[in-house]
N, C-alpha and C positions, 0 to 999 in steps of 0.2 A: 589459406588454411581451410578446410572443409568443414563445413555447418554440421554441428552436433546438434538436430531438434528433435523436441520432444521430451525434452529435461533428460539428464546423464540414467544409463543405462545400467544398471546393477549385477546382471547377469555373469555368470563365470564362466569366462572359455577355458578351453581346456591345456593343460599346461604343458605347453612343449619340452621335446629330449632334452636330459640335462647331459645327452654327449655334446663336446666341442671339441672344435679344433685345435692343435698345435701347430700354429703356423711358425715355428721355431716365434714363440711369444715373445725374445728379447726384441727381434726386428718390428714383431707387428705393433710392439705397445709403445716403440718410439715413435718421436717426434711424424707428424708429417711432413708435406710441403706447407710451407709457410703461404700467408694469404696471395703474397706477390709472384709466386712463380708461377712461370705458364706453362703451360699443358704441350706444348709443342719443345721436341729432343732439337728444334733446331734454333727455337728462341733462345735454350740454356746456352751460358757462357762456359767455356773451357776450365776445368780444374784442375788443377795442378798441387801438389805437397805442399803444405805450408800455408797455403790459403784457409781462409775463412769466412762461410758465405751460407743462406738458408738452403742455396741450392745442395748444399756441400750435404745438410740432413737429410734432401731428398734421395740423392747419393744413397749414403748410409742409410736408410731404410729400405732401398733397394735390394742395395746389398748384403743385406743384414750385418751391418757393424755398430753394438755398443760399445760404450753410450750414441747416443745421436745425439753430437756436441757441435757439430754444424763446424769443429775444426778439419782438413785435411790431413791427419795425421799418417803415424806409420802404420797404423793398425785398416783405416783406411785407404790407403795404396797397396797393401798387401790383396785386399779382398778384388780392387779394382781388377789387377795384374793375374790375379786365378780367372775372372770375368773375361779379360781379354783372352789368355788361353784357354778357357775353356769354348770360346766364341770363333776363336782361330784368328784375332783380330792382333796388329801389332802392339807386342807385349811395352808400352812406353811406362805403363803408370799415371796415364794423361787421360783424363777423358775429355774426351772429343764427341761430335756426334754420334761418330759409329759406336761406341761403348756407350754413352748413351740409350740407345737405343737397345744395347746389348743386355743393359739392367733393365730396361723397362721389358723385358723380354722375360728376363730371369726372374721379376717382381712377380710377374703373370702368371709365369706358371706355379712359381712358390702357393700364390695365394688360393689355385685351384687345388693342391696337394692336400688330402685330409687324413689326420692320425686321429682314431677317435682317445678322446680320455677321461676319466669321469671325477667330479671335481665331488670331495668327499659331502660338500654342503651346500643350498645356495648361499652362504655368508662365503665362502671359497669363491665359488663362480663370481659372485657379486664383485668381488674384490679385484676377480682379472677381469671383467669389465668395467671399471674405472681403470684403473691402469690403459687398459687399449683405447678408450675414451680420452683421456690425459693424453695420450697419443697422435691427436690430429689438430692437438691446441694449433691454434692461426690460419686454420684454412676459410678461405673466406663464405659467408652466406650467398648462396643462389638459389632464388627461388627453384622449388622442383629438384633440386642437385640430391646426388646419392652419391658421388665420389669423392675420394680426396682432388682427384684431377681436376671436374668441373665444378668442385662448392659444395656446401650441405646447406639445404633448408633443414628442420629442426626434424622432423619427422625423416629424414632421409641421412639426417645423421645418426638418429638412434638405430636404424634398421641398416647402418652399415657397420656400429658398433658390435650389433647383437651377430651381422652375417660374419663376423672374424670369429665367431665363436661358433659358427657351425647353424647358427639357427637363424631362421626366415622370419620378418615381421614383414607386414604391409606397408606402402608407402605414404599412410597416411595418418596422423593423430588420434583421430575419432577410432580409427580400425585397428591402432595397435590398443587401446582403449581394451577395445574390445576381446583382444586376444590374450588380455594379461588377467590376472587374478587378484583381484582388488583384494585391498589390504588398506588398516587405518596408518596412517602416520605413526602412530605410536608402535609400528611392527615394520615400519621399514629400516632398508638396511642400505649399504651403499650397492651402488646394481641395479636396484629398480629404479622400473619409472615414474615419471614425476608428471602430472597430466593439469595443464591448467586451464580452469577454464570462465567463462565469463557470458550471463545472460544467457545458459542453457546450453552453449556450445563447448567444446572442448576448440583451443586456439592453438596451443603449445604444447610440447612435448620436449624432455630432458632426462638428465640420467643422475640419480642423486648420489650425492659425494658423499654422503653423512654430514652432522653439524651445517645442516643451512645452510647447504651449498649442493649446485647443480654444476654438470657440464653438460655445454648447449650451444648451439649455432641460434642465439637470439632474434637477429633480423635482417634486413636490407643494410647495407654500410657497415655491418659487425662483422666477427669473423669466431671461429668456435674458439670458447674462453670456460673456465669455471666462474659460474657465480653468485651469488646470494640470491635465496627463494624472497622473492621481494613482494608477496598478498599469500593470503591465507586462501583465495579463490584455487585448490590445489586438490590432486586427488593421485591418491601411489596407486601403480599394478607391480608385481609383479611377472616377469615374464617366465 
């Protein structure tokens, strides 16, 4: 986590588009991959109707099917089976590699596609980023990570939360610090961030739930969870 010296910085950056994206929001603000799935279309196991498996949410946030209930339902082999034909891949209803690979295809480009929309408040905006925050619960901590694929360090979670929304932060605690628009505790809201810090430096970064609670990629062995702001050593920005 990068050294915040010279005691915390006061200053107000200046405050980024309140456009964001619609990434068809049902898909993007379910579940992720869970901490244990691997990043390789050839490690996943075969799915099949009926099954029930973390991989099975990864699935369905591909392909945008809610809920992301991590069941293989009908509503879930439905989406697969458009997948395959529209991939020109044999229509089974089975994913296999090849489809597979055909969602993570169809994940990609989805997530490059931008609609702008303009959310009437930041209490609105705030609102759909928790939601898409809520959305990556279990993916495990990696130092440096920015993906769902390879991990989230805390600062590379936040700044992948806020980029589904259309907006850039830096990859680093002290710098998104900096880019937000400080604000007392007593005026935040769910949305903002939550910046903690300790002996001068800023250490952590999170996304506050409202009521004493954050979602955050905590540490080494953790994985992203909501959870209680646990020291008053704490300071909100707004983004």
């Amino acid at each position: 986590m990068p050294r915040f010296r010279g005691g915390l910085r006061t200053s107000v950056a200046a405050l980024l588009s309140v456009s964001v994206v619609a990434l068809a929001f049902v898909g993007v603000e379910a579940t992720a991959e869970a901490a244990s799935v691997a990043t390789s279309t050839a490690a996943r196991p075969v799915l099949r109707f009926g099954m029930t498996s973390p991989y099975v949410k990864v699935l369905q946030t591909e392909v945008h099917v809610t809920p992301v209930s991590g069941y293989f339902g009908p509503l879930t082999k439905a989406a697969v089976v458009r997948l395959q034909r529209a991939s020109r891949l044999p229509i089974t209803g089975v994913v296999d590699a090849r489809t597979w690979a055909a969602a993570d295809r169809s994940a990609t480009v989805t997530s490059s596609a931008r609609v702008v929309v303009k959310p009437s408040s930041f209490i609105t905006r705030g609102r759909i980023v928790v939601r898409v925050a809520a959305g990556y619960a279990g993916v495990r901590y990696v130092a440096g990570g920015t993906t769902p694929r390879s991990g989230f360090d805390c600062s590379g979670y936040t700044r992948y939360v806020y980029s589904r929304l259309g907006i850039s932060l830096p990859h680093q605690s002290r710098q998104q610090y900096a880019r937000t628009r400080h604000i007392t505790r007593a005026r935040a809201v769910p949305g903002d961030l939550v910046f903690y810090y300790d002996g001068g430096r800023i250490h952590h970064v999170a996304i506050y739930a409202g009521n004493n609670a954050v979602w955050h990629s905590p540490h080494p062995g953790d994985h992203v969870r909501r959870g209680r702001i646990w020291t008053t050593k704490i300071l909100f920005g707004r983004v």
